[in-house]
C-alpha positions as CSV (number, residue, x, y, z in Angstrom):
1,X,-16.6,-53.5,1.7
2,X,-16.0,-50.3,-0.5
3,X,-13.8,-50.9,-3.5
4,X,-10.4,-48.9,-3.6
5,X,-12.1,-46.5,-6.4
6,X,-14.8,-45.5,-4.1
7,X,-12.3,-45.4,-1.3
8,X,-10.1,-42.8,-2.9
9,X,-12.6,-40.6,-4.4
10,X,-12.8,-37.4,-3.8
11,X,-16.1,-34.8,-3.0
12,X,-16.1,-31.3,-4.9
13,X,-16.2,-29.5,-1.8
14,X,-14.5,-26.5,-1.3
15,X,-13.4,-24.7,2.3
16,X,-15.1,-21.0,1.9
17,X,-14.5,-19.7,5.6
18,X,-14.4,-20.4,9.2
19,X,-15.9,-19.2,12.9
20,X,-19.1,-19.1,14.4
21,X,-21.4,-17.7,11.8
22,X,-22.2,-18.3,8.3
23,X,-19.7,-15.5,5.9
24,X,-20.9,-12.6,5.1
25,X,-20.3,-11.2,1.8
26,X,-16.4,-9.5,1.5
27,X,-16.5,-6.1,1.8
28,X,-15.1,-3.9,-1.6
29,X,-15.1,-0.5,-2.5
30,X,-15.7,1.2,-5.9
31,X,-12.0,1.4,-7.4
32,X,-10.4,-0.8,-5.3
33,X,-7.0,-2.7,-6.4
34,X,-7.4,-6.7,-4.8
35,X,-7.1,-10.3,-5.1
36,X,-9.3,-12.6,-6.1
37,X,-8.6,-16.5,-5.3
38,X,-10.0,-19.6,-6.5
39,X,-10.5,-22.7,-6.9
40,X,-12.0,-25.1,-9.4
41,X,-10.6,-23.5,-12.5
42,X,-8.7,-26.3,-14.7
43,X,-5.3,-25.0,-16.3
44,X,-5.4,-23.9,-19.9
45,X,-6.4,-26.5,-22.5
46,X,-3.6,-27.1,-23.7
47,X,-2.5,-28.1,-20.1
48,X,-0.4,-25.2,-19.0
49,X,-0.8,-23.2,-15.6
50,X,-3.0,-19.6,-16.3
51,X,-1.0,-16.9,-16.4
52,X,-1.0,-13.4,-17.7
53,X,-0.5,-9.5,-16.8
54,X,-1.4,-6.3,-18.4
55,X,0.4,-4.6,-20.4
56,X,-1.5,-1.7,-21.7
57,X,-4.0,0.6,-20.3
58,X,-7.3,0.6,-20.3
59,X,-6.5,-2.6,-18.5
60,X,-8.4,-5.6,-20.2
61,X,-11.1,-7.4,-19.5
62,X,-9.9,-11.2,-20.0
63,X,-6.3,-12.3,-19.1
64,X,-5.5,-16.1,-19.6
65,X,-9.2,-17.0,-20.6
66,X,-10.1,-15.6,-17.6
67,X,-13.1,-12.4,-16.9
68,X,-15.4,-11.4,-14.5
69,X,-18.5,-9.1,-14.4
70,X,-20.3,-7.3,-11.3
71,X,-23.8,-7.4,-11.1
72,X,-25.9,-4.9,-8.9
73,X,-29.6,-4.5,-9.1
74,X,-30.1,-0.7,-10.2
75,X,-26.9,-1.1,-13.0
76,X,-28.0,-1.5,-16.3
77,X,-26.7,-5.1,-16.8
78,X,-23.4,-6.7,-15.8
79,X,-20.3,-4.8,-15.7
80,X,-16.6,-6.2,-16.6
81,X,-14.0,-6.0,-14.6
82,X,-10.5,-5.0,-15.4
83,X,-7.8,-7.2,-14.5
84,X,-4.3,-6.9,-14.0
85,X,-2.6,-10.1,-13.4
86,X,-3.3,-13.9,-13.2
87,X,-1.5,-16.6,-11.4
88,X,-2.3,-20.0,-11.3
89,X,-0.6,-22.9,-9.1
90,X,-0.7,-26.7,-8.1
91,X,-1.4,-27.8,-4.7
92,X,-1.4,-31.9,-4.9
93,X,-0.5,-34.6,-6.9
94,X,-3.8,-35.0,-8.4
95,X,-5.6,-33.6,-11.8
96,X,-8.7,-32.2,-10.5
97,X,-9.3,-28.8,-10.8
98,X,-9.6,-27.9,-7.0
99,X,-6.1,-28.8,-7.1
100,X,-5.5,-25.4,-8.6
101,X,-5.5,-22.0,-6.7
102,X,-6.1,-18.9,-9.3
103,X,-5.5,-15.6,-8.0
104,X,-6.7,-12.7,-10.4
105,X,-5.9,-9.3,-9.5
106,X,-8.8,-7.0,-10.5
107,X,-10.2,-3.5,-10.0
108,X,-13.7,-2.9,-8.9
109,X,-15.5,-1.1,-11.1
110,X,-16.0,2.7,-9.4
111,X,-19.6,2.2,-11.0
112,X,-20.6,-0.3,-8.6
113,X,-23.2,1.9,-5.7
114,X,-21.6,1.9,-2.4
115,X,-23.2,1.3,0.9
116,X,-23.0,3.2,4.0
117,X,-23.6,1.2,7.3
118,X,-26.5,2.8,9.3
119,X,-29.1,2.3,12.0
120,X,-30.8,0.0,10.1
121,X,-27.6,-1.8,8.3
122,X,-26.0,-0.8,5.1
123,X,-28.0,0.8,2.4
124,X,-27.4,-0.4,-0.7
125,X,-28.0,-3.7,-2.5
126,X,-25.4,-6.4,-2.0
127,X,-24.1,-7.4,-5.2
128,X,-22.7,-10.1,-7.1
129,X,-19.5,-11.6,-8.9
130,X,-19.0,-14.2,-11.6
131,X,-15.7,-15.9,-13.5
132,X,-15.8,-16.9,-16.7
133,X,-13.4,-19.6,-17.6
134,X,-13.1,-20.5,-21.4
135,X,-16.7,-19.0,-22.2
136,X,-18.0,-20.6,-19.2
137,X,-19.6,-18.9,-16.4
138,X,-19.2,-19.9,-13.0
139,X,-22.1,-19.3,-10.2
140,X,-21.7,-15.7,-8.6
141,X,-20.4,-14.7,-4.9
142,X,-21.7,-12.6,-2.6
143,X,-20.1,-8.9,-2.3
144,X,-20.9,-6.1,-0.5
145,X,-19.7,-2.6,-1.9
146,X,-19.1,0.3,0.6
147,X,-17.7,3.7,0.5
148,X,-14.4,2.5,1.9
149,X,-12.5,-0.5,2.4
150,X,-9.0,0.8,2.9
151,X,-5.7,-1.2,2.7
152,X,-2.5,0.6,3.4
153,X,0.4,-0.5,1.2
154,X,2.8,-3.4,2.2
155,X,6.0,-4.6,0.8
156,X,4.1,-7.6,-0.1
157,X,1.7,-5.1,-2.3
158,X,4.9,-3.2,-3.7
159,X,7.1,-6.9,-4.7
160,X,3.2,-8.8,-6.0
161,X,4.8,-11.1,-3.6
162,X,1.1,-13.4,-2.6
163,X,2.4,-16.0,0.1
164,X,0.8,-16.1,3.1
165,X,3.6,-17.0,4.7
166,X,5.3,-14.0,4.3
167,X,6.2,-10.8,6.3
168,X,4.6,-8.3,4.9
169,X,5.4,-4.2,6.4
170,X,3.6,-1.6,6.4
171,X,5.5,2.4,5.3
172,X,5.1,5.8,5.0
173,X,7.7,7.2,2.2
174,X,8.9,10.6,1.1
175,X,8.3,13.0,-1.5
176,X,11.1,11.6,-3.4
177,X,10.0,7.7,-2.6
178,X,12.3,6.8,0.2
179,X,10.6,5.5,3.3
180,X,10.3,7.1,6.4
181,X,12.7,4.8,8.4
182,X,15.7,5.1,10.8
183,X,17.8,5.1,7.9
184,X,16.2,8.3,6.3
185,X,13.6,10.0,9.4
186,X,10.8,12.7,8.3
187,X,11.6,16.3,9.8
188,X,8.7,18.7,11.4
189,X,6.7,19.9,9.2
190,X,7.5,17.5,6.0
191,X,4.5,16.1,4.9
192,X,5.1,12.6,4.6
193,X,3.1,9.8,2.1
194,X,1.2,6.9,3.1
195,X,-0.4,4.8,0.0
196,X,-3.5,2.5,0.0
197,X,-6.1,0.5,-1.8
198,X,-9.7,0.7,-1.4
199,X,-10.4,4.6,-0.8
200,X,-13.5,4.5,-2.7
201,X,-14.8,7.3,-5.7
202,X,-13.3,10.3,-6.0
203,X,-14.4,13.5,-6.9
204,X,-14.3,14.2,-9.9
205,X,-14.9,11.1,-10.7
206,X,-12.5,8.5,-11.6
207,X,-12.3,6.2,-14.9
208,X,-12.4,2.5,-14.5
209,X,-9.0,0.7,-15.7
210,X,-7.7,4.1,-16.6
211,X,-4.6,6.0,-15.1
212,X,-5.3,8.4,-12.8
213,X,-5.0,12.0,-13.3
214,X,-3.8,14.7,-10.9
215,X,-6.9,15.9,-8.4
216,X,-8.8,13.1,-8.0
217,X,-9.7,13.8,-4.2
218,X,-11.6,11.5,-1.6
219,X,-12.0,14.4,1.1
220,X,-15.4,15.2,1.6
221,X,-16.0,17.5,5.0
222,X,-19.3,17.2,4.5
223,X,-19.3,13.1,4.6
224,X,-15.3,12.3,5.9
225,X,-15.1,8.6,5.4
226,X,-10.9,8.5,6.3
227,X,-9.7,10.1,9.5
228,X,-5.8,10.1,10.2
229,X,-4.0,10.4,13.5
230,X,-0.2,10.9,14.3
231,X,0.9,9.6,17.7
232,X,4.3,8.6,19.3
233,X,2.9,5.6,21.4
234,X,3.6,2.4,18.7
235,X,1.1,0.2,18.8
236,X,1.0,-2.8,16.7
237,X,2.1,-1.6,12.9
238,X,2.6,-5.4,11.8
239,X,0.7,-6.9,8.5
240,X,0.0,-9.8,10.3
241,X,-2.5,-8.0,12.2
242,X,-3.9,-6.4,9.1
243,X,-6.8,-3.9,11.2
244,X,-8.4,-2.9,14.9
245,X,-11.3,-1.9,15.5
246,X,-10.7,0.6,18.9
247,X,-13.2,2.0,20.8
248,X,-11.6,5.0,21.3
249,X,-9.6,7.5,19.0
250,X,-5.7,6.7,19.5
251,X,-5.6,10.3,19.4
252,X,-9.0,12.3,19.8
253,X,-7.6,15.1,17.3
254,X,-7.7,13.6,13.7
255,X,-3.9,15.0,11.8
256,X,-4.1,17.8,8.6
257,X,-4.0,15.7,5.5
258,X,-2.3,17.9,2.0
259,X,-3.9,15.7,-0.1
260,X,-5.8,12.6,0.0
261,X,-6.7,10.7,-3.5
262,X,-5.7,8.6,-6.4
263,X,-1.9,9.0,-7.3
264,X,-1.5,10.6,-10.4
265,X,-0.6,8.1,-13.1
266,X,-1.6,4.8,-11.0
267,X,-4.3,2.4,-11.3
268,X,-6.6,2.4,-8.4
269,X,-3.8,3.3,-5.8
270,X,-4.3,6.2,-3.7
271,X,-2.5,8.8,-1.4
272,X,-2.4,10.2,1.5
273,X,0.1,13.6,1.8
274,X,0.0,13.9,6.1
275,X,2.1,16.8,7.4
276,X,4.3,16.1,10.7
277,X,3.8,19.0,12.9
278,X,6.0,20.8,14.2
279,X,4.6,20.3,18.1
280,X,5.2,16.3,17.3
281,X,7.2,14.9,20.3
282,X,10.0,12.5,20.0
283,X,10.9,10.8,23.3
284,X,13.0,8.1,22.3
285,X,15.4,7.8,18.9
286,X,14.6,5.2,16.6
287,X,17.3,1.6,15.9
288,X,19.0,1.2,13.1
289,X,18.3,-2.7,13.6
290,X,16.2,-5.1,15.4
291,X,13.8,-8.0,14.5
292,X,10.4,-5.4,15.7
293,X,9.6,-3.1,13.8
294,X,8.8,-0.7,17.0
295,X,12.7,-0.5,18.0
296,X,13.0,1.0,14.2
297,X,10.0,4.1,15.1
298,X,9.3,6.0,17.4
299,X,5.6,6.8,16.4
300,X,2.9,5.9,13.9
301,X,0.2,6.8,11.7
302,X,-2.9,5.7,12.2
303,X,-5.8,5.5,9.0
304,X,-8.9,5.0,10.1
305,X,-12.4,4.4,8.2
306,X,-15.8,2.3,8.9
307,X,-14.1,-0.8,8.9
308,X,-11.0,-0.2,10.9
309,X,-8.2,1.3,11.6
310,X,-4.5,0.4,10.5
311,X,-1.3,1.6,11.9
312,X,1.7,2.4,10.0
313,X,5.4,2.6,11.8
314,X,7.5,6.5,11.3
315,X,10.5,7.5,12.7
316,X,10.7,11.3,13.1
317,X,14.4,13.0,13.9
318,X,14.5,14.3,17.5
């Protein structure tokens, strides 16, 4: 018979991912603004949950006894990685730490090398990040950089609001930082702004953990990783369903973009300026109110790269 010790003790093991398959590394891109989340780190030694944010730019390397390195075979030797914010929380009753979820938001250093998936799979190394917690390193997990890994702004991303249980909306906003909504519609031939993580180098070249400054552009003709359509047939726009992966264009005709690139002053968020043309069809107004976002637009905006497309809800005057 086991005693009540053995009974009640507890394994280190930690869920990691779920399907069919063993995971594959998560995809980043050089630049990119994200969320980390783990478990297994303890509190702070004196007890207290980790927390911490940035307050100065270059953003630092260690927040709440907390850094991370990348490391890449062809860099010469590990590189830090800025962070901007740490949150640390309880789950149970018990003091172990895998009772603890840590979330650090980081950028990704734009000197990782990106891959490109081809015929024979992507092309660059996978690499490799680590934690330190107090001095002490963790083991490293798998990553795999690539050009693009594109996340299109939510309320969620605006508010640093990290529950999963919440509703988090995608928008397109004005020049002057209004959204694009029922309540304030884009006109033909406004260009209107959508904002995202994850667009990848720029060129010039961008500085990690540094502000951007103005030109920092991600169009290349010669090697377009972001295509944008406008269409007035909603399809779903909702966070919940973060990307799709079509087999067809929405709209075979890719939209003009202004300007697509890091926004001036930010850290690792980008822009996208998309002009609404004037030939843009309107067929049905859009609601002041209602619980779906589609009775509030009455078209979207589609971004699309190699790992998806996601759709983002406009209402255009008729």
């Amino acid at each position: 018979m086991l005693s009540s010790s053995a009974g009640n003790a507890q394994s280190g093991a930690v869920l990691t991912g779920a399907g069919y398959s063993k995971p594959a590394p998560f995809l980043v891109a050089p630049g990119q603004l994200m969320t980390l989340f783990f478990r297994g780190i303890a509190p702070l030694p004196d007890g207290s949950l980790r927390a911490g944010d940035a307050k100065v730019t270059p953003l630092p390397n260690t927040l709440a006894g907390l850094s991370l390195s990348v490391s890449q075979t062809g860099l010469n030797g590990p590189l830090q990685v800025p962070l901007v914010s740490v949150r640390q929380e309880r789950e149970c009753d018990a003091a172990p730490p895998d009772c603890y979820l840590t979330s650090v938001r980081l950028q990704v250093p734009f000197e990782v090398a990106a891959s490109v998936l081809g015929p024979g799979g992507f092309n660059a190394p996978d690499a490799e990040i680590k934690v330190t917690t107090d001095g002490q390193p963790s083991r490293s997990f798998a990553i795999r950089p690539v050009s693009a890994n594109t996340h299109v702004l939510t309320s969620c991303d605006i508010s640093d609001d990290r529950n999963p249980d919440s509703v988090c909306n995608r928008a397109a906003y004005h020049s002057d930082g209004r959204p694009v909504d029922a309540n304030a519609p884009a006109s033909r031939g406004e260009s209107i702004v959508i904002y995202a993580f994850g667009l990848g180098q720029t060129t010039p070249a961008a500085r990690t953990g540094e502000s951007a400054i103005a030109g920092l552009s991600v169009l290349d003709p010669g090697q377009p990783r972001l295509i944008v359509t406008l269409t007035d047939k909603f399809l779903n726009a909702s966070a919940s369903v973060p990307r799709q992966f079509l087999t067809q264009p929405v709209n075979p005709t890719p939209a003009k973009i202004d300007f697509a690139g890091l926004t001036p002053g930010q850290i690792g968020a980008y822009q996208m300026n998309v002009p609404i043309p004037s030939s843009f069809e309107t067929p049905v107004a859009c609601r002041l109110s209602g619980p779906d976002p589609a009775v509030r637009s009455n078209g979207f905006v589609t971004v699309t790269t190699a790992q998806g497309a996601e759709n983002v809800p406009i209402c255009v005057a008729q």
